[in-house]
N, C-alpha and C positions, 0 to 999 in steps of 0.2 A: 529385882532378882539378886538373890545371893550371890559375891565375888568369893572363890574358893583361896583359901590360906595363901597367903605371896606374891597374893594379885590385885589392884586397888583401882575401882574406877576412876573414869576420866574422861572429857569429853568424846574421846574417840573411842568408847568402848573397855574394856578390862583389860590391862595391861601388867608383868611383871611390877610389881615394887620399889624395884630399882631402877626401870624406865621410866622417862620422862613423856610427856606431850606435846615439847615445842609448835610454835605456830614455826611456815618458812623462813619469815623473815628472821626468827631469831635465828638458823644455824644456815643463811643462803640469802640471796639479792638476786628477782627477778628482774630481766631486762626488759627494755623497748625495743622491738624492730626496727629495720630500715623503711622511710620512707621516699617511695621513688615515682618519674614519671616515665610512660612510654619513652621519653626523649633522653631517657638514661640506659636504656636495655639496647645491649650488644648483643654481637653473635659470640663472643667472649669475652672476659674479662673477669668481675669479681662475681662470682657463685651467690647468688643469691637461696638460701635454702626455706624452703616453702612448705604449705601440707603435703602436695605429689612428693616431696623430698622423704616421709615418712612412710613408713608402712611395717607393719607388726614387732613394733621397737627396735626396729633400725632403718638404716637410711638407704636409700635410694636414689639413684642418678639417671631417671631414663627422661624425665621432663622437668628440664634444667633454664632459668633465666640468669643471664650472666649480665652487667651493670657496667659505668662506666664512672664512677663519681667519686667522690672524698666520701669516706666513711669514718667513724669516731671509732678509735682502738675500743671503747669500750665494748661495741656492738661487731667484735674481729673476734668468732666464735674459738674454743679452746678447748684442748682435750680434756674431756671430762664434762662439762656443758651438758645441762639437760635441753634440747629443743620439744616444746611444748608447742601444740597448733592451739591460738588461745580464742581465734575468730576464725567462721567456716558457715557456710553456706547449709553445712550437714551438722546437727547437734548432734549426733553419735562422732562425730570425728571430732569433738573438742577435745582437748585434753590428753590426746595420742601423741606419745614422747618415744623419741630416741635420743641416745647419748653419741657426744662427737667422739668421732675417734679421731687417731694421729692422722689420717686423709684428709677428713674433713677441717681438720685446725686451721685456721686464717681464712677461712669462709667470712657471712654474715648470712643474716636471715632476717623474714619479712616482715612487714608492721603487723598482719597479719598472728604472728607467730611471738613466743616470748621464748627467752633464754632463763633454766634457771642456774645460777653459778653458786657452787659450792665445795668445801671440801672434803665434805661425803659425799660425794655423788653417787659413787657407786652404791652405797646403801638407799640413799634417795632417790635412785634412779627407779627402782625396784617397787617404793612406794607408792611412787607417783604414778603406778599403771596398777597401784592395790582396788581393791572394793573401798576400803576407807576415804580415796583421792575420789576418786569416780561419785560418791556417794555424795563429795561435798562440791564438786560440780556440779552434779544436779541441782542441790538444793541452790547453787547459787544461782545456775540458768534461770532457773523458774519457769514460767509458761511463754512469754516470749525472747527476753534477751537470749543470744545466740553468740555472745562471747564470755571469756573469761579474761578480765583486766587483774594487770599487775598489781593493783592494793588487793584484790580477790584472792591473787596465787596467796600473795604472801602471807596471808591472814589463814590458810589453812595451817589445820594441824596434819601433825604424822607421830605415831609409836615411835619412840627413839631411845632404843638399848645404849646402856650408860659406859658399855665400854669398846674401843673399839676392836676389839678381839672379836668381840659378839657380831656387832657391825660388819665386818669383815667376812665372816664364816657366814653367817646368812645372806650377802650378795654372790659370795663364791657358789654356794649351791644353787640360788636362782639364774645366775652367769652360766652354769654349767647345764641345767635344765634349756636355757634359752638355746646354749650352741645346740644341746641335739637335738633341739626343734627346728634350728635352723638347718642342720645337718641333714634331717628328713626333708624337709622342705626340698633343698638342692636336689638330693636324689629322685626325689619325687619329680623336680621339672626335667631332670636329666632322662630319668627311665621312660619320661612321656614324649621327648626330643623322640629316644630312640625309636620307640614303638612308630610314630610318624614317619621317620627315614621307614621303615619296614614296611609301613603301609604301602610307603611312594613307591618302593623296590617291587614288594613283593604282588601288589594288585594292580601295576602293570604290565609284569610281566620282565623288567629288566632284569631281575631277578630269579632265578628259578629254582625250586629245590632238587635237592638231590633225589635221583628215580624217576622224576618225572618228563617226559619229552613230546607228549601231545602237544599241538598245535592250540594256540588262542584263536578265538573267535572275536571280533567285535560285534555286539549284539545292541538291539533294543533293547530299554529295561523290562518293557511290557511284552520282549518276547522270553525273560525267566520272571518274571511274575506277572500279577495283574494288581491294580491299583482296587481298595475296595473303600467305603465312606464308614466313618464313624457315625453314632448316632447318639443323640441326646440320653442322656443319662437320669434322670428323673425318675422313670420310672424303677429303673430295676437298684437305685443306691439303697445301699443298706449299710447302718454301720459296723455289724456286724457279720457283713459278705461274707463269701471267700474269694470273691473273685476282684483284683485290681481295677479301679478305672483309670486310667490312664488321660492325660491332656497334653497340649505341646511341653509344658513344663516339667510331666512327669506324672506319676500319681496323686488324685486327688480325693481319693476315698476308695468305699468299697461297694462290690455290687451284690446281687444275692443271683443271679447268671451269668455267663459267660457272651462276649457277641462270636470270639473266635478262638478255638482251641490248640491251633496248632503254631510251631515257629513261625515269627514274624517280624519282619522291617516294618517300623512306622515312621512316620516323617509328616510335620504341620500342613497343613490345608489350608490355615490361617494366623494371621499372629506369627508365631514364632517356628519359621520356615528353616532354619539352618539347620538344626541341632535332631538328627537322626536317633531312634530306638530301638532296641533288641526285643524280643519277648519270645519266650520259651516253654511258659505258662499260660493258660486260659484265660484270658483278662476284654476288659471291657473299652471302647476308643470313645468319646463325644467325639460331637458332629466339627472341629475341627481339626482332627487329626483324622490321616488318613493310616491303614494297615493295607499289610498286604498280601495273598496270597502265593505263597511260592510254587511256582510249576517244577514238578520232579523231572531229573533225578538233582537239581539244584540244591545248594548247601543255605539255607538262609540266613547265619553268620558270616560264611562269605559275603554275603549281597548286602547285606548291614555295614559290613568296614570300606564295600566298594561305594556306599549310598556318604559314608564318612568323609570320602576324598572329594565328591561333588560339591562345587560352588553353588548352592540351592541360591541365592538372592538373583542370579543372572536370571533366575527363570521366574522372579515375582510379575505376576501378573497383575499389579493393582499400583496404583497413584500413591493411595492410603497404606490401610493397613495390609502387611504382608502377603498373598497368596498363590498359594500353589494350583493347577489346575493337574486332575489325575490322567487328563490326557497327554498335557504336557511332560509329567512324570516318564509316563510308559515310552516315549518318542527319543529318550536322551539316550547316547549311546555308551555303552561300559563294555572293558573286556574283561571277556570270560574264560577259564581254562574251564578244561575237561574236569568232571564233578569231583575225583578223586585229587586231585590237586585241591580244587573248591574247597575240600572237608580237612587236608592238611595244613592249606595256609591260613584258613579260619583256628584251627588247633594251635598254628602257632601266636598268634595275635591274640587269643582268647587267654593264653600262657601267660601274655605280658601284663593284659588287662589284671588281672588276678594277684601278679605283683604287685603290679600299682596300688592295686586295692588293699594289699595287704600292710603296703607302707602308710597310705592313706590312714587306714586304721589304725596303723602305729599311732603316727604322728597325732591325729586327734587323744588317741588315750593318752600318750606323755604332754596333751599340751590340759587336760581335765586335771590329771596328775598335778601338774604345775601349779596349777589354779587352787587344789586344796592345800598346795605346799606351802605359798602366797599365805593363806589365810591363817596357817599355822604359825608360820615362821614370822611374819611381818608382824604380830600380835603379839607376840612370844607366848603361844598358847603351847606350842611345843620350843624345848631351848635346844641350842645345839655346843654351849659351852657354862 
């Protein structure tokens, strides 16, 4: 394939003219991990940082092993530090890096795991979560090694713009893409925090809204609905249905009829008993998910965020795999207001849900975004100086 005027191949692909290909080792020095035994792990002491340490290019502290030992300065992690998970149990989590910040400085990290040090990091940091790093991970995996060793790191290549002006301006904008990924992120867990207090509040009743003052009931499930059985789907899948089939998971095709056409709570039969469903369309259940019938003058979004707050595992009725009995469903107790309450506190939850959703949707398009920006900018397919 023809390289267009300014641009000249190279093992990594077409690159500016004036960038280079270095492999790591020439512009960086991967480390080795700590290695340790049970008889060195405290309840505090030195932070040992691991795979659980990482997650979507940064660090994380919620499952932490802390150490008791001499450790070599050289392996006493440093701002700027790229941590790479270089061994893992999961071949999609090789190669997943975060950079230390000034918190994590004077840490270490695990055999497990390598350090790469340099003094572009910042530019490197960026690469090394490109399609081009990723690409040569795989090839180095193969079919079954399941790490990446420090003669491996060091031997990859990366694009690498010749000035650092260049350098600089294209981690700035991938740095800046990342905070408002991560920015969504937060909000995202935050506005789901809240929506939970609201549920606790408002679908007990500690809560009430304004105008309303009827009395709660506590009732049977099975005296505002009735439990009904899903049925195998064979017959009526079609891939070009209109109607949803539905499974504990979610949707798994489509049908060419409906089993039930009106609002409804589903909830597993089998398998995967926790995780409750909406449905407001005419859609199709197999035979392990159960649906439900709502008795009027009931709200059935109501009884869907009330079916949310129940601990379904206390009620598995199996050794094995998960299950729900529909008698047992109908027997649990819920409180209920008066219907017109029922339809405004579902309006208000349904409000939040929608946010979420709509932040959710942010954040996936700026993180798509991100990803073709990656591929322009890391390549210098597009320049930004």
């Amino acid at each position: 394939m023809e390289v267009k005027r300014g641009y000249k191949r190279t093992e990594v692909g077409p690159i500016p003219e004036t960038w280079t290909d270095p492999r790591l080792r020439e512009i960086g020095e991967a480390l080795i991990g700590l290695t340790y035994s049970p008889a060195n792990v405290r309840s505090d002491g030195l932070l040992v940082l691991r795979s659980s340490n990482v997650a979507d290019g940064s660090l994380r502290f919620t499952d932490n092993v802390f150490v008791d030992m001499d450790v070599p300065d050289k392996i006493i992690v440093k701002e700027g530090d790229i941590l790479i998970c270089a061994r893992n149990g999961s071949r999609d989590l090789i190669g997943k890096s975060a950079k230390i910040d000034k918190h994590a400085a004077g840490m270490t990290f695990g055999a497990f795991m390598a350090v790469f040090r340099t003094r572009y990091h910042d530019f490197v940091f960026h690469q090394l979560r490109s399609e081009i790093l990723k690409r040569q991970i795989r090839e180095h995996l193969g079919a079954t090694i399941n790490q990446v060793t420090n003669a491996s790191l060091n031997s990859f290549r990366i694009p690498f713009p010749d000035s650092d002006e260049e350098r600089a301006a294209i981690a700035r904008v991938l740095d800046d893409a990342d905070d408002l990924i991560q920015h969504l992120d937060a909000l995202i867990s935050k506005k789901r925090d809240l929506k939970q207090a609201a549920m606790q509040q408002l679908l007990t009743g500690r809560t009430r809204l304004a105008g309303f003052k009827g009395a709660w009931e506590t009732k049977r499930i099975g005296d505002v609905l009735s439990i009904a059985h899903g049925k195998s789907q064979h017959a009526v899948a079609d891939r070009n249905g209109a109607y949803p089939i539905l499974a504990t998971g979610g949707q798994i095709g489509t049908a060419n009829r409906f089993l039930y056409d009106k609002p409804s709570v589903l909830i597993g039969r089998k398998g995967t008993i926790d995780q409750p469903q909406y449905m407001d369309q005419p859609f199709w259940t197999v035979d392990t998910l159960f649906y439900s019938i709502i008795r009027e003058p009931n709200n059935a979004k109501f009884l869907f965020y009330s079916f949310c707050l129940i601990e379904w595992t206390q009620y598995n009725e199996a050794s094995g795999v998960p299950s729900l009995n529909a008698r047992t469903i109908e027997r649990i107790a819920v409180e209920v207001p008066p219907p017109d309450e029922q339809t405004a506190i579902a309006a208000i939850l349904s409000d939040m849900d929608t946010e979420i959703s709509a932040l959710v949707a942010r954040r996936d398009k700026t993180t798509v975004l991100k990803q073709g920006m990656m591929q322009e900018l890391l390549t210098g397919r597009t320049r930004l100086v």
